[in-house]
C-alpha positions in Angstrom: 117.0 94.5 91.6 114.8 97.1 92.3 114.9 100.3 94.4 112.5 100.5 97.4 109.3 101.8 96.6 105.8 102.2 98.0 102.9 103.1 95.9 99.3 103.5 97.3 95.9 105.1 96.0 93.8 106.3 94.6 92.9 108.5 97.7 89.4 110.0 96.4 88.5 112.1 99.8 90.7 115.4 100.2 93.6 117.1 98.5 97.3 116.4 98.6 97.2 118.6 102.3 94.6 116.7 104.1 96.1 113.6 102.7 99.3 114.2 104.0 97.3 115.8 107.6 95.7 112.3 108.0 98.9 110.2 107.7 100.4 112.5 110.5 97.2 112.2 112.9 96.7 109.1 112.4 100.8 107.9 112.8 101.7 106.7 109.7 104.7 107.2 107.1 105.3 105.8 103.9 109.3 105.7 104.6 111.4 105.8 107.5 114.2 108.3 106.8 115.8 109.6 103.2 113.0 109.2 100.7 111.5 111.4 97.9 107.7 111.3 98.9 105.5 113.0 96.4 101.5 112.8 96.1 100.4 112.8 91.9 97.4 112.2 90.2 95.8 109.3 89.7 94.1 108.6 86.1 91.3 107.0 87.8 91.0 110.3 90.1 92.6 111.0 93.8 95.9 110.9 94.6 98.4 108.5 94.6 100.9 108.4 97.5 104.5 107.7 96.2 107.9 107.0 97.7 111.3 105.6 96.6 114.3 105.5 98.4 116.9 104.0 100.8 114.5 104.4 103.9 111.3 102.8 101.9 110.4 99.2 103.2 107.4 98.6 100.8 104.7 99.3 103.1 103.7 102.2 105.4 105.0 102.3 108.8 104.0 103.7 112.1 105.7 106.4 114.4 107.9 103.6 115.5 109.6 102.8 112.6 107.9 99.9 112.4 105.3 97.9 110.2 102.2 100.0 110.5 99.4 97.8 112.1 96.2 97.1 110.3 94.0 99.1 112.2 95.9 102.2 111.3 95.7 101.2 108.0 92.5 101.0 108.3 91.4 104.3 110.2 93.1 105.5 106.9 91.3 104.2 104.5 88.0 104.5 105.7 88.7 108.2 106.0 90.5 108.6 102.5 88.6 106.6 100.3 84.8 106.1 100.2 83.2 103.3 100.2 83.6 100.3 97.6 86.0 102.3 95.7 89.7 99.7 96.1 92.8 101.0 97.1 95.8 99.2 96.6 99.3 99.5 98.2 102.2 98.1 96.3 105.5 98.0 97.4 109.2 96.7 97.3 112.2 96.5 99.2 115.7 95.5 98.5 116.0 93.5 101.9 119.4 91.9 101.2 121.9 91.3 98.2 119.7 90.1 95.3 117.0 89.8 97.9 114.1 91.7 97.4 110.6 92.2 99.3 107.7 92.3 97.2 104.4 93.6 99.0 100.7 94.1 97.3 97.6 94.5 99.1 94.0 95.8 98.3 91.4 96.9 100.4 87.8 98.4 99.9 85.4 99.3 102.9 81.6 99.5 103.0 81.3 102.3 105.3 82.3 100.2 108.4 83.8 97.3 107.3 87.0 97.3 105.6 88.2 93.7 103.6 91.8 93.5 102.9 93.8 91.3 100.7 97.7 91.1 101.0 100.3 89.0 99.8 104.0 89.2 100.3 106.8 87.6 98.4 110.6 87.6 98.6 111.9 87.2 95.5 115.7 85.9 94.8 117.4 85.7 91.3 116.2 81.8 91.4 113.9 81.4 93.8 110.4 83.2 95.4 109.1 82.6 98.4 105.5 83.9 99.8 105.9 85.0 102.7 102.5 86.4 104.3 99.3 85.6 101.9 95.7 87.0 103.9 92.4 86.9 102.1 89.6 88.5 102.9 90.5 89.9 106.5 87.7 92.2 107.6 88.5 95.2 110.2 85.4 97.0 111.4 85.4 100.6 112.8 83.2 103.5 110.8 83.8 106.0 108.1 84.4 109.6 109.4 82.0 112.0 108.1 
């Protein structure tokens, strides 16, 4: 099985500093503990956010420790990303002994409306299960200028 890893991007709006300022104003870590972070280039341009290691669960988390909620998400990509470009946010997470978490979600925003898709899966050497599947959920707040 795989290690745990979170992958998310393209960020088009700011460098690798006012990336990394955003996720810290706005609460949000892509690990919780030990992990090699790193932001890199994206071939379609902006950054990609990447992490891999023990304290990786597959999807950004809040202060807490825990499960980032959606509006934070949110506040993030309507301030990293402009409008109707997608970002996506894949991720995995060894959650037991041959057990692992897959996450993949996408999201674009109009301006004020972002729509994000998300599907979760746990995947065992003979079986996978989904988990969480939402389509289409819509979060409104407004870009920041």
């Amino acid at each position: 099985m795989s290690r745990n890893r979170l992958f998310c991007g393209p960020f088009t709006s700011g460098t690798q500093a006012t990336l990394m300022q955003e996720l810290e104003r706005i609460g949000l870590r892509p690990s919780d503990g030990d992990a090699a972070i790193q932001c890199r280039a994206d071939p379609s341009g902006g950054l990609r956010l990447e992490a891999q290691g023990a304290g990786v669960r597959g999807y950004l988390l809040a202060e807490d420790g825990e499960e980032a909620e959606l509006q934070d998400i949110k506040r993030l990509i309507l301030t990293c990303c402009p409008a109707q470009r997608e970002i996506t946010f894949v991720g995995s997470a060894l959650i037991a002994e041959e057990t692992l978490l897959v996450t993949s979600s996408r999201a674009t925003h109009d301006g004020r409306t972002v729509t994000w898709s998300s599907l979760r899966s746990v995947m065992r050497p003979s079986d996978v299960r989904t988990l969480r599947d939402e389509v289409g959920l819509e979060i409104t707040g407004r870009a920041r200028p």
